[in-house]
Steps between C-alpha positions, in 0.01 A plus 500: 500500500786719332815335550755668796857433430683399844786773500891463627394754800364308789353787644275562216406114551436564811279761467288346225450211686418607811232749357363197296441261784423741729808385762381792749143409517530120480642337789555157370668659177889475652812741342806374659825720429813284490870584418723212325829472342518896556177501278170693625231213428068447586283250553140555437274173650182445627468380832352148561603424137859446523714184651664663786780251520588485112502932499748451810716263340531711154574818770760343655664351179503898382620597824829374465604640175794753501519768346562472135376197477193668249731754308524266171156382347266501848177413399646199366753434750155505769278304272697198433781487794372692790138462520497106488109439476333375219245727434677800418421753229528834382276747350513877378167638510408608858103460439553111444756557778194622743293225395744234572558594824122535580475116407777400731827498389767796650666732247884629566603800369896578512611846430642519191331223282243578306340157545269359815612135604170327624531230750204256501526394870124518569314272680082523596317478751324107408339188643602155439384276158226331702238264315209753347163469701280518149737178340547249756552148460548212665818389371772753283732760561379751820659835352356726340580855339543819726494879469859520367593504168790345496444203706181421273711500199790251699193279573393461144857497410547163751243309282607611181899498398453496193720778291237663289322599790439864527464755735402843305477803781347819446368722723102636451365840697603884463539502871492152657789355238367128607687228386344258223657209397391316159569130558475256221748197295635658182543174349100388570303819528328705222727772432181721352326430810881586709478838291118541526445489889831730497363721317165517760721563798733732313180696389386540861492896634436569805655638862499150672423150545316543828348144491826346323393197253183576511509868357683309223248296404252766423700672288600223320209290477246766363095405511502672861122433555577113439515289837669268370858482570703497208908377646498290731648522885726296682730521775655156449862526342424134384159551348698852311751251354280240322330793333825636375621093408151553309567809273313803735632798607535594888541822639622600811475802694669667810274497813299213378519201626275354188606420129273574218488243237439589178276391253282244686136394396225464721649141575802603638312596800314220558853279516691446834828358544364229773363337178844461449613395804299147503480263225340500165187388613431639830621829333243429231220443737591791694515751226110368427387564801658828502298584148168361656559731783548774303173400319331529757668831611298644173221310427303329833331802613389613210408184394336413826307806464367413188384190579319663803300744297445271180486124711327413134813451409630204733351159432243405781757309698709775560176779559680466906802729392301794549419661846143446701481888516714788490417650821414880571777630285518454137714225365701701272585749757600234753753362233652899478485525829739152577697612230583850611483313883803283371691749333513723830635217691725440267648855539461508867750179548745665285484765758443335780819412704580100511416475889154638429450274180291198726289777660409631130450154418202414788366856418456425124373105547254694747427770262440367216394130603275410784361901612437598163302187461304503796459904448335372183770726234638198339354153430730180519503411148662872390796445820534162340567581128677816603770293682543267258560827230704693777710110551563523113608897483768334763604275330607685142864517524476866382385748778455789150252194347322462729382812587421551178306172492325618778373811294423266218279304728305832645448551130349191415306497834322859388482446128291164639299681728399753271460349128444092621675231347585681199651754715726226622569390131568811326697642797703197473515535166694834552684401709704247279453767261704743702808209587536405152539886333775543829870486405791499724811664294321352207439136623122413497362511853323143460707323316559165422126519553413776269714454248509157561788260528442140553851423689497829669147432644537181619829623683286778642212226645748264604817505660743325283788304605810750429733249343173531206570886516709529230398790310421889602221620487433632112293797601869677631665421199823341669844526279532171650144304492675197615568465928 
């Protein structure tokens, strides 16, 4: 936008601004006329934006100069003796003027200067850093990030003092003007991959971030038709700082209360921090069951499905795994029709309000357990092995994996229907196929698996003891590979 130079005349001020944010049509767009020190002066705020009590204080302070008082050198004279607030600044160009005030902070214009003093006194409208529902744990800190910029960035900032950590703002939208925050240690982290993912978000055109982080990430991750989630979410300020400690790259946006973490492989979402939270070994055994359950998230239906159609394949002893019949409705279809059964009531307790959540609850066990049974739509062994694939979808740390896991798994289930057991194989195939050509900001999706790296592997299966942890991981090319 072409720059417009704030002029000496407050009444041509006044009239720029009050055209641009449209004080006549806007009701919570505020204009308030003042008079100090023999001075004609105007605030321009937003209302619900601005700390009442701080704008009365600074009014008051103003209200008792004399007259005179601004006659020698009054723009400084108010910025560093009689507006005593610490985020005070001035700008000449009334478009960025506009914008800043649309964001929060009030602009005062004083007849005669050719400068705007802006007053960041805002506050929003927020709720408090309560533990995340998606990253619980038994023990560890219970707060989490918010919708506020600024507090997420003073919650990172409580785990990490250290001096090269930094806090790069810019602001992303024609119209919206969100805030972005690029996160990272300039003494660990990559500084190609500081200037690459820059470069992504500074590349980004369009009017708004509607859906905040998540707008981000498609335009920074590319491969839009890929399920798989290429950064990785988290609304723990602790889980954000041993990333960073690590050599990634967070950013934060205004309105979100998540984090994207950036680059992360497809075992970053398979970690949690309660791994962390117990010892070595219990972590261990828990991040092993996780994997299993994830496993089994993929591969049990398919599998079982195959060995239903094809029991040649079993030995004898195990020719019971299949079912005595499949009832009046096709097998196949009665593993769609659970799946699609379990996705709706997925969606309807997201929707459904928390004192109706039991009564959705005896609804779906009736649903889709004992009626549908007796009704003859579903045989026991497909409600069996769904749950046990619907138990490890719930249990991936990563809500974005496992939904994709779940298409994955749909996948397999028809490529095994249609083509047999090499269906399942070469579908498979493919699959791994697909994770190994993905990147994330250049880092290979699968890695340490694909390429492979011994230590980083066995760091991925087990949990290691962190005093053992003393080296980055190589595939973010730390300035510092030693912790």
């Amino acid at each position: 936008m072409e720059k417009k130079l704030v002029s000496s005349s407050i009444d041509e001020n006044i009239e720029y601004m009050k055209n641009a944010m449209a004080v006549d049509k806007s009701f919570d767009v505020i204009q308030l006329d003042l008079s100090y020190a023999g001075r004609r002066m105007v605030m321009f705020l937003v209302d619900g934006f601005v700390k009442d009590d701080i704008l009365h204080y600074l009014m008051k302070l103003l209200a008792g100069l004399d007259e005179g008082q601004l006659e020698n050198d009054p723009l400084d004279m108010l910025l560093k003796r009689y507006i005593p607030y610490v985020e005070v600044e001035e700008k000449d160009d009334l478009n960025q003027v506009v914008d800043t005030v649309l964001a929060g902070p009030t602009a005062l214009f004083v007849d005669g200067i050719d400068k705007a003093i802006l007053i960041d006194a805002r506050t929003y409208p927020v709720r408090g850093p309560q533990e995340p529902d998606l990253e619980r744990v038994v023990r560890g800190s219970r707060d989490g990030y918010v919708e506020t910029l600024v507090f997420n960035t003073a919650l990172t900032r409580r785990r990490i003092r250290d001096r090269t950590l930094r806090m790069e703002y810019l602001q992303i939208g024609r119209r919206s003007k969100t805030d972005v925050v690029v996160c990272y240690l300039e003494d660990i982290a990559d500084p190609e991959l500081v200037e690459k993912i820059k470069n992504s978000l500074s590349k980004i055109d369009t009017d708004g971030l509607p859906m905040a982080e998540k707008t981000i990430e498609e335009f920074v991750s590319g491969r839009h038709w890929n399920p798989y989630p290429m950064v990785r979410y988290t609304e723990r300020p602790d889980t954000a700082a041993a990333h960073l400690y690590e050599g990634h790259v967070c950013i934060i946006v205004d309105g979100s209360p998540s984090v994207l973490i950036t680059p992360t492989t497809y075992w970053h979402h398979l970690q949690h921090i309660e791994e962390y939270r117990n010892k070595p070994l219990v972590g261990a055994y828990l991040r092993l069951v996780r994997f299993l359950a994830v496993w089994a998230s993929i591969f049990l239906l398919p599998l079982w499905y195959l060995f239903t159609i094809q029991p040649e394949l079993l030995p004898i002893e195990f020719f019971s795994i299949g079912p005595d019949g499949s009832g009046p409705v096709p097998l196949l279809l009665q593993l769609i029709l659970i799946e699609l059964g379990i996705d709706i009531l997925r969606m309807a307790a997201i929707h459904t309000p928390t004192s109706l959540g039991t009564a959705l609850g005896l609804v779906a066990a009736l649903m889709i357990g004992q009626v549908a049974v007796e009704v003859g739509i579903f045989i026991n062994d497909v409600i069996l092995y769904m749950a046990v694939a619907a138990i490890g979808t719930f249990a991936t740390p990563s809500y974005e994996l496992s939904l994709a896991n779940r298409l994955v798994r749909i996948y397999l289930l028809v490529c095994t229907a249609l083509f047999g057991m090499k269906g399942f194989v070469i579908a498979t195939f493919l699959w791994i196929i697909m994770l190994t050509r993905l990147k994330s900001f250049g880092v290979p999706y699968m890695w340490p698996f694909i390429p492979f790296n011994m230590r980083a592997f066995r760091d991925v299966l087990l949990r290691s003891p962190i005093p053992l942890k003393n080296r980055r991981p190589r595939f973010l090319h730390p300035k510092d590979p030693d912790r």
